[in-house]
PALO-134959 format. One record per residue (C-alpha): residue number from 1; z, x, y. Coordinates in Angstrom, 2 decimals. Example, Ala and Ser with C-alpha at 12.3 -4.5 7.8 and 13.67 -1.06 7.14 Angstrom:
2
<r 1; <7.80; 12.30; -4.50>>
<r 2; <7.14; 13.67; -1.06>>
! end
This chain:
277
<r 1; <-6.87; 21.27; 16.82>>
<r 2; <-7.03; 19.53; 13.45>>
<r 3; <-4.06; 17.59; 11.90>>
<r 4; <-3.70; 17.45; 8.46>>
<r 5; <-1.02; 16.29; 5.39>>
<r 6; <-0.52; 18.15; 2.41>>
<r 7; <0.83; 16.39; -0.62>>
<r 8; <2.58; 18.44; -3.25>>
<r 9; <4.01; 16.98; -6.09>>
<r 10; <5.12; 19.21; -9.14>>
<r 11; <8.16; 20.61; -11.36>>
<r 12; <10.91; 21.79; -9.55>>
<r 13; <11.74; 25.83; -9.80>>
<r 14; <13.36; 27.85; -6.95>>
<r 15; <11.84; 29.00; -4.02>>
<r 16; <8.86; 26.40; -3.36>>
<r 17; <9.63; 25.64; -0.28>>
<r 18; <9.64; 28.71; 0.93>>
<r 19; <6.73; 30.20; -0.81>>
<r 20; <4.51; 27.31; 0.25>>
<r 21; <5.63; 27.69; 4.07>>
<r 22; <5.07; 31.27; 3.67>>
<r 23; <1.24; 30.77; 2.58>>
<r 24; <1.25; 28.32; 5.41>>
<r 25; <2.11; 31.07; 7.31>>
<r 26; <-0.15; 33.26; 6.76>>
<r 27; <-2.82; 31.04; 7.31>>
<r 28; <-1.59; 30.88; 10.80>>
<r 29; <-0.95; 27.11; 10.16>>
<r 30; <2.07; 25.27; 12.46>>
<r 31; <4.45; 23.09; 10.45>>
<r 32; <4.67; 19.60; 12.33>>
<r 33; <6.90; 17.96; 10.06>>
<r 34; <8.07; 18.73; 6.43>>
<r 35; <10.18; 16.59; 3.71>>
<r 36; <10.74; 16.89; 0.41>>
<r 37; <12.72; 15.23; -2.56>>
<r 38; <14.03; 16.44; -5.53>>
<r 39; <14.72; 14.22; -8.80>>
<r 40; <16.88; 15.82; -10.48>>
<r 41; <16.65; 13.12; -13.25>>
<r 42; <13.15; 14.32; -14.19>>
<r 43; <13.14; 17.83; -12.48>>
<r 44; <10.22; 16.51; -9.91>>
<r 45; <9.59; 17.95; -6.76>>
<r 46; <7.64; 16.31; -3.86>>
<r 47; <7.00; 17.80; -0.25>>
<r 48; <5.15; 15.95; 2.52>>
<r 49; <3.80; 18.57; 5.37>>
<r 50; <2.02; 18.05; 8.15>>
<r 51; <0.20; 20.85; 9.72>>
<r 52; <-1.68; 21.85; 12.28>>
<r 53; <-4.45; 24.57; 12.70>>
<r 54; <-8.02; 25.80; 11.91>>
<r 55; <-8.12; 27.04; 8.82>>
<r 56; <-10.34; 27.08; 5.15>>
<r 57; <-9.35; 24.17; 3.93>>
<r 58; <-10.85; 25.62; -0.12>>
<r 59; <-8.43; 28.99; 0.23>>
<r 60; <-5.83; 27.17; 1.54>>
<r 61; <-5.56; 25.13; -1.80>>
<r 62; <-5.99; 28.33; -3.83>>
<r 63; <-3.05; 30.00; -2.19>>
<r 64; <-0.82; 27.17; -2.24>>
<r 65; <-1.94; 26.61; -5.88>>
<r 66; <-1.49; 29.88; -7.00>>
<r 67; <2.86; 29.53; -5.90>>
<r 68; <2.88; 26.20; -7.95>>
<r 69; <3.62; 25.59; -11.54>>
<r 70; <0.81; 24.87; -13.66>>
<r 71; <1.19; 20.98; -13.46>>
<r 72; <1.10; 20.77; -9.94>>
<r 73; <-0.48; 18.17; -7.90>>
<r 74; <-1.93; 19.01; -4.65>>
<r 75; <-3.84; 16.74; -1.88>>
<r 76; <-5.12; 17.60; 1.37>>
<r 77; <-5.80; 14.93; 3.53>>
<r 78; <-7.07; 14.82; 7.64>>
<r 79; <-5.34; 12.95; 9.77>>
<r 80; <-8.09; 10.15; 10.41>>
<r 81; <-7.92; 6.36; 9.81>>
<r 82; <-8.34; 5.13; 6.41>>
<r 83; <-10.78; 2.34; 6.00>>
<r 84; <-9.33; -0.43; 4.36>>
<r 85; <-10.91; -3.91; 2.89>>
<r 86; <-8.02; -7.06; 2.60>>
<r 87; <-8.39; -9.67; 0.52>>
<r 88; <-7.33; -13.20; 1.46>>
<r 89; <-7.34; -16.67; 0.25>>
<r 90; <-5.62; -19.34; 2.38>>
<r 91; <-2.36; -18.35; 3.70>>
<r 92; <-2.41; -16.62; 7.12>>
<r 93; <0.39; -14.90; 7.90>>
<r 94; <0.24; -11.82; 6.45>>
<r 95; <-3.27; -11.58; 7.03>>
<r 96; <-2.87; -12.38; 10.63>>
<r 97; <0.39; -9.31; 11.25>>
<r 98; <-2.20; -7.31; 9.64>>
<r 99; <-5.29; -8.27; 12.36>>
<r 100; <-2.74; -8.09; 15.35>>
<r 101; <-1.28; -5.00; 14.61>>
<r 102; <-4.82; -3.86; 13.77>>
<r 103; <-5.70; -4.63; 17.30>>
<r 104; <-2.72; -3.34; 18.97>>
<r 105; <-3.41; 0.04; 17.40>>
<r 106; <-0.36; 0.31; 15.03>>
<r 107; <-2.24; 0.99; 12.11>>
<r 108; <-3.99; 3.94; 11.27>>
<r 109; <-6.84; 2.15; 9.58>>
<r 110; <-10.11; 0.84; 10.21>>
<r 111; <-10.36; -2.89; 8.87>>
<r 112; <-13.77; -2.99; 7.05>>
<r 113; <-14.01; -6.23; 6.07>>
<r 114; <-11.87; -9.31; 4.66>>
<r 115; <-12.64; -11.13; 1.51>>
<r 116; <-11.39; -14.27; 0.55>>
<r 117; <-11.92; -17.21; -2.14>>
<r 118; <-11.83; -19.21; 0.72>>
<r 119; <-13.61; -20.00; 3.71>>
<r 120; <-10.04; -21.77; 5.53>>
<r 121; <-9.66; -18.06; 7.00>>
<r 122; <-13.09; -17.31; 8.43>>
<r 123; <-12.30; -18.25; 12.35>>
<r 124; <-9.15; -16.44; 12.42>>
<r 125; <-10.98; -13.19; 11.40>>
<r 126; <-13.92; -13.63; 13.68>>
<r 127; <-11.63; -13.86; 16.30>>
<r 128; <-10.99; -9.86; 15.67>>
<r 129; <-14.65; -8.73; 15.37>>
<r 130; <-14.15; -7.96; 12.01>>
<r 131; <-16.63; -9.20; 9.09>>
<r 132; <-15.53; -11.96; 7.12>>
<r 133; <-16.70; -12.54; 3.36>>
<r 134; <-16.56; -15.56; 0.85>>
<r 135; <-16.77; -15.00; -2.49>>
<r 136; <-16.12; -18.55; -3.74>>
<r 137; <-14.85; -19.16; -7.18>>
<r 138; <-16.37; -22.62; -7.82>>
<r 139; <-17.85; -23.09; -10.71>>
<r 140; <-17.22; -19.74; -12.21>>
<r 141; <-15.33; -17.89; -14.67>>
<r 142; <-12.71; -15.68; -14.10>>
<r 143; <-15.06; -12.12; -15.22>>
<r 144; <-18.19; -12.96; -13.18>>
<r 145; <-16.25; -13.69; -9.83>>
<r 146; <-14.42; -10.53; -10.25>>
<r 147; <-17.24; -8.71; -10.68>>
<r 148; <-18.76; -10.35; -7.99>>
<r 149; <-16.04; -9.74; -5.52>>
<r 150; <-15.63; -5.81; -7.00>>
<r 151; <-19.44; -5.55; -5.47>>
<r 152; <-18.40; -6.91; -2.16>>
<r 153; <-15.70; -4.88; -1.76>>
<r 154; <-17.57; -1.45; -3.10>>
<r 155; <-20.26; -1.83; -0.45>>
<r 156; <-17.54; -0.43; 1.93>>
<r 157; <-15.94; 2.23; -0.23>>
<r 158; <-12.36; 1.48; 1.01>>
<r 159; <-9.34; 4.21; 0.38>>
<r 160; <-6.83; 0.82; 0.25>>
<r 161; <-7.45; -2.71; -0.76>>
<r 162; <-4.97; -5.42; 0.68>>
<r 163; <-3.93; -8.43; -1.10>>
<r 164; <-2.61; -10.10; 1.86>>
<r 165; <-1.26; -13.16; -0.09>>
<r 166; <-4.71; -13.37; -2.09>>
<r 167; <-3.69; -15.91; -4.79>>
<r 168; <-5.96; -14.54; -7.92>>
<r 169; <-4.34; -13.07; -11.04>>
<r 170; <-6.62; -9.71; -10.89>>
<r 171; <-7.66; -8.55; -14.49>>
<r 172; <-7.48; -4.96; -16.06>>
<r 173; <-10.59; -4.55; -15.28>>
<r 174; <-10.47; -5.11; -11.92>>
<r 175; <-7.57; -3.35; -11.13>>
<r 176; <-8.79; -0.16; -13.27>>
<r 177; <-12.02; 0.12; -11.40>>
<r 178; <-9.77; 0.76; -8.12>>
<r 179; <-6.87; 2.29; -9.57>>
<r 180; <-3.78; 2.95; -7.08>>
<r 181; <-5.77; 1.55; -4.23>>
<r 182; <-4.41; -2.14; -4.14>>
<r 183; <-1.80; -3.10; -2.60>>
<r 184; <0.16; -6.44; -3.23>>
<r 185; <2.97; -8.90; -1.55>>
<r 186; <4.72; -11.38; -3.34>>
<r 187; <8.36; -12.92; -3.06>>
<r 188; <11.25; -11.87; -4.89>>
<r 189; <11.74; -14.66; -6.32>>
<r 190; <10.53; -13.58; -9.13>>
<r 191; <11.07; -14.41; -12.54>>
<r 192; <13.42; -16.56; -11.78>>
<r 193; <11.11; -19.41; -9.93>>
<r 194; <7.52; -19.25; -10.93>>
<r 195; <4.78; -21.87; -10.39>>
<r 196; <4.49; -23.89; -7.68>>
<r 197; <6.26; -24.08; -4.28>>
<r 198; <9.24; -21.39; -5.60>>
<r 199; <10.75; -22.00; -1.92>>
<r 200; <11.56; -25.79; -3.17>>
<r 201; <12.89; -24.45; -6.45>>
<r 202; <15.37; -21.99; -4.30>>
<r 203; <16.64; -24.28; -2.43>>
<r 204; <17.31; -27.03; -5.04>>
<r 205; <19.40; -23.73; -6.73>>
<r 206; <21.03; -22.76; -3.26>>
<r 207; <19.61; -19.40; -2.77>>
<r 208; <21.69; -17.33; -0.08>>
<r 209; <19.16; -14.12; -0.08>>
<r 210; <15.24; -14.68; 0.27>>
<r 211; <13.23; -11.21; -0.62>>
<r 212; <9.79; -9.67; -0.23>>
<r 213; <8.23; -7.19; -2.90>>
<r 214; <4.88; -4.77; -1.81>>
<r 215; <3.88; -3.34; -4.53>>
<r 216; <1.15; -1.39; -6.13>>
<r 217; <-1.08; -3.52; -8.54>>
<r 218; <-1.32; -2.35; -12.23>>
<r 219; <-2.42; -4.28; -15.19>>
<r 220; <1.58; -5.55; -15.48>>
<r 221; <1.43; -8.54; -13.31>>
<r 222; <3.69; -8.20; -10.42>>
<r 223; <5.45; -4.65; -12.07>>
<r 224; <3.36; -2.05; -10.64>>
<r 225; <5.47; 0.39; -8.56>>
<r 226; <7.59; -0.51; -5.35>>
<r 227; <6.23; 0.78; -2.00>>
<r 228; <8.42; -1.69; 0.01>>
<r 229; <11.46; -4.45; 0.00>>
<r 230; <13.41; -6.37; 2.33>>
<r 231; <15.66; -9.79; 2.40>>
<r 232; <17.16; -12.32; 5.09>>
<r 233; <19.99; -14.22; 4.15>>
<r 234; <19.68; -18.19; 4.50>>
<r 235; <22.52; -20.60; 3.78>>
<r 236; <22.46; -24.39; 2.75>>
<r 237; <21.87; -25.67; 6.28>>
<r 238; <18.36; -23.86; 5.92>>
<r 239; <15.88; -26.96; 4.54>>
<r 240; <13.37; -25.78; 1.89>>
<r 241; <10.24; -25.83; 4.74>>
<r 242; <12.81; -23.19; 6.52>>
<r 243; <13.17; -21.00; 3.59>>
<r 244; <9.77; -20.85; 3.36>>
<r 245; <9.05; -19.82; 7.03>>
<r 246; <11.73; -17.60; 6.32>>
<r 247; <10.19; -15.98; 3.15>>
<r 248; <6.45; -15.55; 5.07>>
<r 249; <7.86; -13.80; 7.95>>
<r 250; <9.71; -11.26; 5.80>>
<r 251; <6.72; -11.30; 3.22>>
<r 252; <4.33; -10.39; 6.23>>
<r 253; <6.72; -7.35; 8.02>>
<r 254; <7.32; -5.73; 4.31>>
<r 255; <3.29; -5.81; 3.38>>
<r 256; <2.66; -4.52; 6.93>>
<r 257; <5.32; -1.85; 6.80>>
<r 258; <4.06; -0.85; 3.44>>
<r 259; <0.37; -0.76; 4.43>>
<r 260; <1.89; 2.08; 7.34>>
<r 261; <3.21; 3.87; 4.84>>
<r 262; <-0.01; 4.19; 2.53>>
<r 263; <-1.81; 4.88; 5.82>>
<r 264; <0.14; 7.56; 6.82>>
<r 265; <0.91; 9.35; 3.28>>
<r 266; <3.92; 9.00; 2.86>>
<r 267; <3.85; 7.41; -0.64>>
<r 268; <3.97; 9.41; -4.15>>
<r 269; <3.69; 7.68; -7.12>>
<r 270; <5.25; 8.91; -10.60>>
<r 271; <5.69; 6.55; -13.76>>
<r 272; <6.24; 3.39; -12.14>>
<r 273; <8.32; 4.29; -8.71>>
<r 274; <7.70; 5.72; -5.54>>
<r 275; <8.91; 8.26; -3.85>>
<r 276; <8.61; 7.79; -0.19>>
<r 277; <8.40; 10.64; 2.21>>
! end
């Protein structure tokens, strides 16, 4: 029997939820797990169902359109792993959480390929059966190695593209041609320490709280919306080199956890936040 999520995001009224279970109902469809959110702010609704069943997947739509407002967003997805294409340049570890959790089988995903700028990464990926690409940047401009990399990473028509600490300022272009596929780490350092080796610049400033941002990409460096935060506290015996092991091991478990949560469907995106069910 089939699993599948349906997404519904829309403006609030009374009685959705039970007008949408009732068509789900009828179409002698099992409820698995429902949530929904309300912001009350903007008068948004959002429900995340799974369900289970046989069922036409074309009438199903219909009927659950036809209980929605007119401005309704519906998606119905299949519970099967998304194929996915990261991008890397020389930092491993958020790459490497990605390929072992890969492997274990924590991810709903099938790994494509990886990309990189780089070749520094090429035996660590090899190691997982999993094709490895360089696009090198040598000698070209910003626009034709884009363009070349876009190509590379089309041949495997991925739902999600992982930046897993790929260190390329992406241009509108680029990130318009994928839209809300890429996903992004970076520390949360930001502003405030820019440029090279921020962990060095947090510790000369005695930084107590060391953060991790994934993010979608937009065309707003580093502002698209939030999928995923978290911190660790450090103190002045921490040395800058352990700030920095501190800051990749929380930068790899937030990009990891958010990658689950694109997986699974759990992430709607309005304006520029997420609502996470």
């Amino acid at each position: 029997m089939s699993e599948y999520r349906l997404l519904i995001d829309t403006t609030d009224e009374k009685g959705l939820v039970y007008n949408i279970s009732k068509i789900l109902f009828n179409h002698n469809l099992n409820i698995e797990n429902n949530a929904e959110y309300v912001d009350k702010d903007v008068n948004k609704f959002f429900m995340r169902t799974v369900i289970s069943g046989d069922f036409d997947k074309a009438k199903l739509l219909n009927d659950v359109k036809s209980v929605l407002p007119n401005d309704a967003t519906i998606k119905l997805s299949k519970n099967t792993k998304k194929d996915i294409v990261i991008l890397a340049t020389k930092e491993a570890h958020c790459l490497g959480d990605i390929l072992i959790r890969y492997v274990s089988g924590e991810l709903n995903a099938n790994i494509k390929a990886v990309i990189a700028n780089h070749d520094t990464l090429q035996n660590l990926v090899e190691k997982f059966d999993i094709p490895f690409i360089c696009v090198s940047h040598d000698g070209l401009d910003r626009e034709v190695h884009e363009k070349m990399v876009i190509e590379a990473i089309d041949k495997f028509e991925p739902e999600i593209i992982v930046l897993a600490k790929y260190m390329r300022i992406l241009n509108p272009s680029f990130v318009n041609h994928f839209g809300n596929k890429i996903l992004n780490i970076h520390h949360s350092f930001l502003p405030a320490f820019i440029g090279a080796n921020p962990y060095k610049q947090a510790w000369q400033r005695g930084v107590k709280i060391i953060g991790a941002t994934a993010h979608y990409v937009t065309s707003d460096l580093d502002e698209g919306p939030i999928v995923s935060q978290d911190i660790v506290r450090v103190d002045h015996t921490y040395s800058w080199e352990n700030m920095r092991d501190a800051g990749r091991n929380v930068e790899k478990v937030v990009l990891s956890n958010a990658l689950g949560l694109l997986l699974e469907d759990k992430v709607f995106v309005y304006g520029n936040k997420t609502v996470i069910l």
